[in-house]
N, C-alpha and C positions, 0 to 999 in steps of 0.2 A: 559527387566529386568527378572532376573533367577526368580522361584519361593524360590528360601532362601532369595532371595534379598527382595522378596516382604513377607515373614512372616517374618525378620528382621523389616522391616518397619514398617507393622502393630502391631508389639511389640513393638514398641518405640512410636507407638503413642497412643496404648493403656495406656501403662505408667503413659506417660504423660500426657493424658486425665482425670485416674483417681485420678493423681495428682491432677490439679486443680477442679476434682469435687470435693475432700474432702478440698480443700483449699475455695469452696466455701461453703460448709457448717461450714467450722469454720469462714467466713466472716459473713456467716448469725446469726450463734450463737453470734456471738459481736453485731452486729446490734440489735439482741431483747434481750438478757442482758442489752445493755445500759450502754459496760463496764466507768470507769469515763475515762475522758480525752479524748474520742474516737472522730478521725476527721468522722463523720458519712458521709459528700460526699465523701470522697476519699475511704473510705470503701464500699460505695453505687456503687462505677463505678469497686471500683476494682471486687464488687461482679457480678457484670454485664459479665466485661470479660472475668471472669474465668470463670461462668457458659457457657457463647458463646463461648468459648473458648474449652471448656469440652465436650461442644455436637458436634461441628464439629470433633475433633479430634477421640471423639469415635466412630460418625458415619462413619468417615473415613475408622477407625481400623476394623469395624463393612466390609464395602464392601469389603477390601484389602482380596481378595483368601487365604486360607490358606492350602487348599488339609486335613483338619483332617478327624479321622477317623470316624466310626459310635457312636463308644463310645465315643468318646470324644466330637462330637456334642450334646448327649444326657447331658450331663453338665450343673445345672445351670448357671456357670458362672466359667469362664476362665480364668486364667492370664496365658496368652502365655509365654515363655523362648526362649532365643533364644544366642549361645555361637560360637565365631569366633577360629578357633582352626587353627593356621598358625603360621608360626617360628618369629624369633626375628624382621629378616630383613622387614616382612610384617606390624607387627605392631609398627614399626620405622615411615615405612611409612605414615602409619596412623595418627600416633600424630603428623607428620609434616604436613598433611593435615588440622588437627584439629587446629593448630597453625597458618595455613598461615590462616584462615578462621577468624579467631581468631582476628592477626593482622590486616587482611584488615577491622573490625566493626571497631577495634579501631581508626585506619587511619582515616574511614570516620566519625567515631563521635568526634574527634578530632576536638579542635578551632585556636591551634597555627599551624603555617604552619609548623615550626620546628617539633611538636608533631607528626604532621601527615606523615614527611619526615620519623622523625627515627621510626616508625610503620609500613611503606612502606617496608621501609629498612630491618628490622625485619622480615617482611613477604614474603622478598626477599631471604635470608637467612635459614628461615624454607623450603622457596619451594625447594631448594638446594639441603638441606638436603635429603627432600621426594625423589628427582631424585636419590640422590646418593643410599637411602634406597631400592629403586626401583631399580634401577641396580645390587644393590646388590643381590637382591631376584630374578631378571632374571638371575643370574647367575647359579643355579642349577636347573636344569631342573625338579629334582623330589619332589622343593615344591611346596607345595601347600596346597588351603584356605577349611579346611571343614566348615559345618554349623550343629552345633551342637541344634536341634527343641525339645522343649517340652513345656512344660506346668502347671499349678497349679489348677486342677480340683475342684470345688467347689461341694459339693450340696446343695439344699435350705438351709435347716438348720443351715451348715455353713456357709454359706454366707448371711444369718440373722443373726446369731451369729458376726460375722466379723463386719458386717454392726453397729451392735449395741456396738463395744467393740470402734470400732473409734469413734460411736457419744459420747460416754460416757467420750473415751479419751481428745476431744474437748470439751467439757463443765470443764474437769478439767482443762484445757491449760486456760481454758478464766474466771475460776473462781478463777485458780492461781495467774494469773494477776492481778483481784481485787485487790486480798487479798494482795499482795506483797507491794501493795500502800495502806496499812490501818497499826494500831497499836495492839497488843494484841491479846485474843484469838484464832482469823482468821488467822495470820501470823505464830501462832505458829502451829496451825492445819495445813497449805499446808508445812509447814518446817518440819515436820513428818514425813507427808506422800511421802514427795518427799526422805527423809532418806530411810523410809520402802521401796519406789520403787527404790530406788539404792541398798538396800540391797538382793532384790531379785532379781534383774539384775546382779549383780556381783555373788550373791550366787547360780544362774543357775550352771555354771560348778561343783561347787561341790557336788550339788545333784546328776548334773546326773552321776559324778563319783560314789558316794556312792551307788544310784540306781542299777546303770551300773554292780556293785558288789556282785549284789544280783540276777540278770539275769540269766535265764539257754540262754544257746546259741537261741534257734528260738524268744526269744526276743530281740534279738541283734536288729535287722533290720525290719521296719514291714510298708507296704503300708500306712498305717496311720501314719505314722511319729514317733515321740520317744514315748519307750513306758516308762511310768512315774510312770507306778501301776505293778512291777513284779507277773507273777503268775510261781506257780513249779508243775513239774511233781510228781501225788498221785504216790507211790509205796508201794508195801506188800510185805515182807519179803516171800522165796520161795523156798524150799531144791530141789536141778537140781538131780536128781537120773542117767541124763547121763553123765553128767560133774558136778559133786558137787565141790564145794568151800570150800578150807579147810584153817585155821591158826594155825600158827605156827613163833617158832623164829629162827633167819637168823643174826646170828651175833649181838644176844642181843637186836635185832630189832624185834617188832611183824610185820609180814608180812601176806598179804593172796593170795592165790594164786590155781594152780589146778593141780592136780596130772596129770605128762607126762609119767610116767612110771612106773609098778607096778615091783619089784625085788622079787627074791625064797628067801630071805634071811631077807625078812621085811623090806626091807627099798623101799626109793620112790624116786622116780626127781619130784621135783616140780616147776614148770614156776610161778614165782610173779607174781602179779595182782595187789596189793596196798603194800607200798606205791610208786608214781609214778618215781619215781625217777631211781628207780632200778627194773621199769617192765620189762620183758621179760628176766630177769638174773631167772638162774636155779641154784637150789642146790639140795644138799640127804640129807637124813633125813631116819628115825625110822618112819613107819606108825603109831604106838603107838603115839607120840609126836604132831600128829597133830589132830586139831577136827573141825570137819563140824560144818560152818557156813550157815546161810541161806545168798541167794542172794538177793538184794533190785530189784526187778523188776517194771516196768511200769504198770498201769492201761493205758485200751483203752476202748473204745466203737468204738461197729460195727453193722453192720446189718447183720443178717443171716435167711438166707429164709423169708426176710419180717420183720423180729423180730428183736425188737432193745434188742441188748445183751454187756454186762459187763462183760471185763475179764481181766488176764493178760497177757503180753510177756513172753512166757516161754523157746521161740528160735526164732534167729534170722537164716533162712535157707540159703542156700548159694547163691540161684535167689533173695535173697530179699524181700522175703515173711517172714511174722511174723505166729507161730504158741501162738495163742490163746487159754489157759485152760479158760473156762468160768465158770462167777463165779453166775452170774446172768443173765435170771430168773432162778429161784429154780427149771425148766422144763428141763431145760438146763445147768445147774450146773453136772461138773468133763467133758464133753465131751471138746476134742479139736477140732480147724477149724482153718483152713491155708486162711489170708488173703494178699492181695497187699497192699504194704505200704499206697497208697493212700487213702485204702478204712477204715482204723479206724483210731479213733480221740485219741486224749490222754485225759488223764481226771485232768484236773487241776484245782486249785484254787489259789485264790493271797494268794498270803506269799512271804517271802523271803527265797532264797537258800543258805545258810548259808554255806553250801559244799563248795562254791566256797573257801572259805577263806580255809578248810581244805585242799582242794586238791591243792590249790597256795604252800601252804606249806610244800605238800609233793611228790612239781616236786624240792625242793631242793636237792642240792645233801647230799646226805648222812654225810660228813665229817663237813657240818654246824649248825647240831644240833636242826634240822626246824629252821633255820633262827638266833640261838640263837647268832652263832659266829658271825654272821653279827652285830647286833644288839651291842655283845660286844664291836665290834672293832669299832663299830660308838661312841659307850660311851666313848671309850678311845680317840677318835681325840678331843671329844666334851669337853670332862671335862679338857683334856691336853689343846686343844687351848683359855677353857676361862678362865683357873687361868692364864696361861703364857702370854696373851692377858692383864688382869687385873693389872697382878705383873709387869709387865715390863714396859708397857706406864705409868702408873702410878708413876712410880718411878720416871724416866726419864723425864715427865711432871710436876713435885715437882721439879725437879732438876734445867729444865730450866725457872720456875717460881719464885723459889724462891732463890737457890741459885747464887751468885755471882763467875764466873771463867773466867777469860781471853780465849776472842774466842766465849762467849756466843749464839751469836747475830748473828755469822758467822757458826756455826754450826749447830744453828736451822733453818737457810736462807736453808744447804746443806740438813736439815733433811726434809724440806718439796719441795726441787727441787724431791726428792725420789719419788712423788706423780707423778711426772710427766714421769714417767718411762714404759712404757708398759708393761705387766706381760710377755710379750714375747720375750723383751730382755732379761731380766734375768732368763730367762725357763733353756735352756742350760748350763749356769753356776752353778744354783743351782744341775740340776741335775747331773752333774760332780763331782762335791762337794758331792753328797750325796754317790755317784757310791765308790768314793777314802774313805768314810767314813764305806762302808759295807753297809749300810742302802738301799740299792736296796732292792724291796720285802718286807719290815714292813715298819711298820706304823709312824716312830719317823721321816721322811720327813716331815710329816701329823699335826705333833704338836708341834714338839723341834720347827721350826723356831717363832712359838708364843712366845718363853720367848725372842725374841730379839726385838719386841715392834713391832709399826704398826703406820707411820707418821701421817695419820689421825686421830686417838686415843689420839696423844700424841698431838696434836696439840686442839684437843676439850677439853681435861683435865686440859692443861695449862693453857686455857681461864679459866676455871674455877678455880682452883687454883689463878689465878691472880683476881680473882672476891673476894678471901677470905679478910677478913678485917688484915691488918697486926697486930691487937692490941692481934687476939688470939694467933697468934706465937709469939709474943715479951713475952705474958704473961704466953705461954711455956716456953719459955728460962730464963724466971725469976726462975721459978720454977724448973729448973733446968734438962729439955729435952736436949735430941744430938737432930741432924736432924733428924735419924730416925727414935724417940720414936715421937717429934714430927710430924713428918709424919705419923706413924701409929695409935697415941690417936687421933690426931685435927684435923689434916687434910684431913686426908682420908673421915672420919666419915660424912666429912661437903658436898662431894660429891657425895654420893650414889645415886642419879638419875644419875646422868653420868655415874658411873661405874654401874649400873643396864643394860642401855640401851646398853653400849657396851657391855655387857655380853651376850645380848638377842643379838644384831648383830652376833655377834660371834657364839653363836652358831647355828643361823642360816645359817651361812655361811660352818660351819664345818660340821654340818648336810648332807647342800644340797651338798658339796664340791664332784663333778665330776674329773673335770679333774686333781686333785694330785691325786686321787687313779687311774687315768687312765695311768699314766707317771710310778709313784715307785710300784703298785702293781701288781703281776703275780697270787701268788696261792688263793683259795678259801676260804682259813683261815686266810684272811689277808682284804679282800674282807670288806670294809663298805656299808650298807643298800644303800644310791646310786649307786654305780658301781654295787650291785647286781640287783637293778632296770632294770638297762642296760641290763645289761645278762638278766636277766629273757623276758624284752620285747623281745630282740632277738630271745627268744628259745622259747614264747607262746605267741607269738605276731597275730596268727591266734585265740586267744579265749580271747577275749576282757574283759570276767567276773573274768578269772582266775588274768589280766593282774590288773585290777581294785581295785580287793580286796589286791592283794599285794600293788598296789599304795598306798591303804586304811590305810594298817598296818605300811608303812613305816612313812606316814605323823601323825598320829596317836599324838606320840608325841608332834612334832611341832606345834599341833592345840589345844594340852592340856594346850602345853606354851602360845599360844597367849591368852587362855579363860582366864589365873592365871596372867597374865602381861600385858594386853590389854593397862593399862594405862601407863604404861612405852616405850612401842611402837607407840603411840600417841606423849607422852611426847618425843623420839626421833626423830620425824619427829620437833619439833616444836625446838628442841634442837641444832640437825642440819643445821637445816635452818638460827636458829641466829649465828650461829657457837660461839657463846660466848654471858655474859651477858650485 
């Protein structure tokens, strides 16, 4: 046996071993709770097993060679990894191994002899398979199986910490239990608590979105796992006397940027610097027209001749060395000193980097206005698809409720066969349709087909509608309404959870809407907050804070609407689900 063969092994029984240690300690935690109901022998042998079970397996895992290294031995405690990296056709085979192994337990534990035939049979089948899988994979010569080896290094303290967060997690498991079988207080406390812990289970990704937003880059990644508390780089403003930093405007635009070229006649070439958009584009200009700005540079600390010293970056050399103005101590203050990137620390504190949001916003391009045309042109799908989504099913859903017309019954059969249509038969049609219309390139693809209604819309309204008691329309029409004064005083008015919740659908759907601005939109001024999403990961998809804090801005919105309408979003699931009253 290879040695990957053999730390695949003993990773799978480490596992499993301290699987069942912790299943023996939540055996034993029921045992002296005295949960009610408890079969206390079958818990007493189960607790037996698992413990005997536990210790062979890890002492097992414990002999099994692993070849680690000197560091890695000095570890209090391990959890091995271990990952099979090989093409389709190998791990075909596999699961047909897994299956035939599978079938034969059930064959033999099997009591009918039919049972046992067609599990035979079955297992006859998978091994088939495995051969053919296997053939397949001896076909090219150049695959083949790596063993991908690591590990989950503990040290004490985590691994007391760990230890204590499971014992902790078992007493909740077994005191949930209790309380699940009691009335009052006690049920309503674990009913909370298990809310609160689904809410921070589910509300993980969006922290660490938001977090993730507020990162400078060497937080991104960090041997210690996620980092959860940002801190930024201190900077002190800094006038460069070899390269100064000047602003000035650029087509109405404040720009900053550094003089490339001095002219006899007073004017300059200047190379931009911010904003990002338009770095490295050069203009002329009048020196008079522009005015030095300081630059935000770096605090570091370093050591120099034994002496711990405080200063800034005041160049960056072309070897990669940093020249430092130092600013303390007072002995050593205005003197510079040329270090190796290695050798000074930066000098940070937690805060949040608020940057990021600024400069997300101005890697847009120029013709969007930081972000604004976006932002309009999502207002415009958003507000066009939820009045023409409202006005349209609505009408239509009145009509097949309550008016009476020859065909009724057979047109609403056709309105809802529509449901059953894939959005990808009618891709190509509609876009034809739009092409012979001019509408290629704007946005009226995007929200005209909302005023033509929406078969599941019109079919949720209609229930409703037919929920209305017919005595208030009779005592419209006394009164002397058409249908659609009736429709708009009585009617309507009696449904507003429905049309709420479709409106919040809607424009969640118009918001997040990808793939129509993906089909009818080309230029950047057409562009909604999604499709620019796109783009933008594409184009700064190497700086995950930049990438984050637009995700940040775009949802913004959307999460203003759920805080203002939460109940109407509940109340749609629940709406839904009955599809009528």
């Amino acid at each position: 046996m290879t040695a990957n063969l053999l730390y695949a092994l003993g990773t799978l029984l480490t596992w499993v071993g301290w699987y069942l240690a912790f299943r023996t300690a939540y055996l034993g935690i029921q045992l002296v709770t005295k949960s009610p109901g408890l079969d206390v022998p079958r818990v007493q042998k189960g607790l037996m097993v698992s413990a005997l079970s536990a210790a062979v397996l890890l002492a097992t895992a414990a002999a099994v060679p692993k070849n680690l290294s000197a560091e890695q031995k000095e570890a209090f405690l391990r959890f091995p990894l271990v990952w099979f990296v090989m093409p389709a056709a190998a791990w075909l085979a596999v699961a047909s191994l897994v299956m035939v192994a599978l079938r034969l337990v059930q064959a033999w534990l099997a009591v009918a002899p039919e049972e046992r035939l067609a599990r035979a049979q079955a297992a006859g089948v998978w091994a088939l398979a495995g051969l053919l899988a296997l053939a397949w994979y001896k076909r090219d010569a150049e695959n083949k199986i790596e063993v991908l080896r690591g590990g989950i290094d503990f040290t004490a303290t985590n691994a007391i910490t760990l230890l204590l967060l499971a014992l902790a997690g078992m007493f909740a498991m077994v005191i949930a239990g209790r309380a699940t079988a009691t009335r009052g207080f006690a049920k309503g406390v674990v009913t909370q608590a298990a809310l609160v812990a689904g809410s921070i289970v589910f509300g993980l990704p969006f922290a660490f979105l938001v977090v993730t937003s507020f990162k400078e880059d060497r937080d991104m990644s960090s041997p210690n796992g996620i980092v959860w508390i940002p801190k930024v780089q201190e900077t002190v403003p800094y006038f460069d006397k070899k390269n100064p930093l000047y602003e000035g405007l650029y087509k109405g635009q404040t720009v900053q940027g550094s003089v490339l070229e001095y002219r006899p006649d007073g004017t300059v070439r200047v190379d931009i610097f911010k904003p990002m958009a338009i770095r490295g584009t050069t203009f002329e200009t009048q020196m008079s027209a522009l005015k030095e700005v300081p630059k935000m540079v770096p605090l570091v600390t370093a050591s120099l001749d034994g002496q711990p010293i405080k200063g800034m970056v005041v160049e960056d050399l072309d070897d990669g060395r940093k020249r430092v103005a130092i600013l303390e101590p007072p002995t050593q203050k205005g003197k510079d000193a040329v270090f190796e990137p290695t050798k000074v620390e930066p000098v940070r504190h937690v805060g949040l980097r608020w940057e990021n949001y600024s400069e997300a916003i101005s890697f847009l391009p120029p013709e969007t206005n930081s972000g604004l045309v976006y932002l309009k042109n999502t207002l415009i799908i958003v507000i066009g698809s939820v009045i023409g989504t409202i006005l349209s099913s609505s009408i239509v859903a009145y009509a097949f409720s309550r008016m009476q017309f020859p065909g009724r019954n057979a047109l609403f059969a056709v309105l809802l066969s529509t449901m059953m249509l894939p959005a990808a038969v009618t891709l190509l049609p509609q876009f034809l349709i739009f092409r012979q219309l001019g509408w290629i390139d704007t946005l009226y693809p995007l929200w005209v087909p909302a005023f033509f209604g929406s078969a599941f819309n019109i079919f949720l309204l209609r229930q409703f509608f037919m929920g209305i008691p017919m005595e208030l329309e009779d005592a419209s029409k006394i009164d002397g309404c058409s249908y659609l004064r009736t429709f708009w005083s009585v009617m309507l008015p009696q449904i507003k959870p429905a049309l709420a919740v479709i409106a919040i659908w809607t424009f969640m759907g118009a918001w997040n809407n990808f793939m129509g601005p993906l089909i009818y939109v080309n230029s950047p001024e057409n562009m909604p907050l999604s499709y620019a999403l796109q783009l933008f990961q594409g184009d700064r998809s190497g700086e995950p804070g930049l990438l984050m804090a637009f995700a940040t801005l775009a949802m913004l919105p959307v999460l203003a609407l759920f805080f203002f309408a939460q109940r109407y979003f509940i109340e749609g699931v629940t709406l839904s689900g009955l599809g009528g009253r």
